[in-house]
N, C-alpha and C positions, 0 to 999 in steps of 0.2 A: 504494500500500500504506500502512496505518498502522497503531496497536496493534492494532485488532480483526482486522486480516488478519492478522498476526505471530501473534498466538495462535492464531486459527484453523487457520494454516499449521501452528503446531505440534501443538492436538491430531488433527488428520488425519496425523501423521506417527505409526504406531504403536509403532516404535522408542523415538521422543522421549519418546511415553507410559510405553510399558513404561521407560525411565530414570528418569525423573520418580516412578514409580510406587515403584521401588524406593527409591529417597530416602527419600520417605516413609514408607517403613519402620519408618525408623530414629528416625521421631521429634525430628530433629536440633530446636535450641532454632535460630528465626531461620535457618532453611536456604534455599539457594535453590544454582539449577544456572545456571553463569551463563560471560561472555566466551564464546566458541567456540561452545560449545553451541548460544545463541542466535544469535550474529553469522555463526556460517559458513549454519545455514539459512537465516538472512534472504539472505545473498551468493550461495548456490546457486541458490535461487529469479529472485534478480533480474541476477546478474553470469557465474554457471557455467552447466552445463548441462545442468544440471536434477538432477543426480546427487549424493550425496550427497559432501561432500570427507570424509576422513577425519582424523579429530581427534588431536591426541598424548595427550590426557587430555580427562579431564570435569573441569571445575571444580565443587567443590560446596562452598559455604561454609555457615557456622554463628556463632551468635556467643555465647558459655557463655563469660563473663569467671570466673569461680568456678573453672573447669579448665582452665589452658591447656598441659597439656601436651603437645607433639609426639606422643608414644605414644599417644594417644585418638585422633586422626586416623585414626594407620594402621591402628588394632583399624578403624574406622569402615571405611578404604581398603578391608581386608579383607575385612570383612562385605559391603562391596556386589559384591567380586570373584567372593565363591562365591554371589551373587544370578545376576550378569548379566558374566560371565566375561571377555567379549570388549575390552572398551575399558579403556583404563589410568584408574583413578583415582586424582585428586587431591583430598585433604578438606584443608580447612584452617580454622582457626576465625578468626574477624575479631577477637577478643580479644586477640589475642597479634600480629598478620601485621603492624601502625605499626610495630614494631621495625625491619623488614627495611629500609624507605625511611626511618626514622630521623625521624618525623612523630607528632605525639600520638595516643596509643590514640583509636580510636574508638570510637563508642559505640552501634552495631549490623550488623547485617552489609550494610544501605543504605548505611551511613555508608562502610562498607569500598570496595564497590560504585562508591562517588562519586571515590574516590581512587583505578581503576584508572586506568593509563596513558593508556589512550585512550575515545575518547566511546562508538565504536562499539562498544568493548568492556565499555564499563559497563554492562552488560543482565542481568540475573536472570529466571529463571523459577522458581515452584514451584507446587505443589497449594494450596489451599484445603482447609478441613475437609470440605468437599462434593464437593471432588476435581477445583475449575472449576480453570482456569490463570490464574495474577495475575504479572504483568509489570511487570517494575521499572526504570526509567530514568531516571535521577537527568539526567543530561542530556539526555536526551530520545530521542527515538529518528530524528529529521530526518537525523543524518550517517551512522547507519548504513542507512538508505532508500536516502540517497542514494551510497553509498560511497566518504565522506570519512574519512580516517583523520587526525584529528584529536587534538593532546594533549587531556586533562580540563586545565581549570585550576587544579589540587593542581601539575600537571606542567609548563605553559606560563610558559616564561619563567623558569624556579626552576633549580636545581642537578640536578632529576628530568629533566630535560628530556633527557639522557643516556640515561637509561631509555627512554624513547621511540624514540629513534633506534636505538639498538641493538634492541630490540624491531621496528622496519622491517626493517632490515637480512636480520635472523636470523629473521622468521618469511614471509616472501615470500610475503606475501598477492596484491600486484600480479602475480604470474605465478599465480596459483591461481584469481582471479577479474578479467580483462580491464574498463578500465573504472572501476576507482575510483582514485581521488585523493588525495593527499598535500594538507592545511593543516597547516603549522606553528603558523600565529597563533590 
């Protein structure tokens, strides 16, 4: 598998579509649907069985430095709830979210992207004006192919490295999907 089959996968999945679709919507500035979304498809296709795992949220990032208030999220949260009812969503803007890990703003929702905890979960998807799917992997997409659960290096080795672990622990990907792998380094 590699990016053209991860897209492919996803727009043959018409759920994935119909989500994607609705984001779009909204016009978000710098938007993108990303961790889980894409990393549990890719792990169903190549580690589960064949069925879909179910998600606790969608991630849908943005990056609007000009408004970062909490409360435009959740009007956003909202707005996609009364689209497509069934999944919890989570909007969050990349403007504002360096605060929580206590690390300099970033300076787009890539940027954000590169600073999640782990490799396999740095992954973005959104539409194009044309409505293609463009695929974002700031570290590439090799450890989630290959299902290594690996820190980003924002996280490897630093004081985040906490972060990591406790994210192992409490989201038990290893019994969800037989088969992948723990790097620390």
């Amino acid at each position: 598998m590699n990016e053209e089959k991860i897209v492919k996968m996803i727009r043959e999945d018409e759920w994935m579509m119909e989500t994607l679709r609705a984001v779009d919507i909204l016009r978000l500035p710098d938007w993108w649907i990303c961790a889980g979304f894409v990393r549990s498809k890719i792990w169903d296709v190549r580690f589960g069985t064949g069925e879909r795992t179910l998600l606790d949220d969608i991630d849908v990032i943005y990056f609007e430095p000009g408004n970062i208030e909490e409360r435009i999220e959740k009007f956003y949260e909202k707005q996609l709830c009364s689209m497509m009812p069934g999944p919890r969503w989570s909007v969050k803007n990349q403007a504002r979210m360096h605060v929580l890990n206590g690390v300099p703003p970033y300076s787009s929702s890539a940027d954000g992207i590169s600073k999640f905890p782990e490799t396999a979960t740095a992954l973005g998807v959104k539409l194009d004006q044309s409505g293609n799917i463009i695929l974002i992997a700031p570290w590439g997409t090799e450890d989630v192919l290959n299902g290594i659960i690996r820190p980003t290096p924002p996280f490897k080795k630093t004081r985040l490295m906490s972060i990591f672990e406790t994210r192992l622990n409490t989201k038990k990907w290893e019994q969800n999907w037989k088969g992948l792998k723990v790097c620390r380094e």
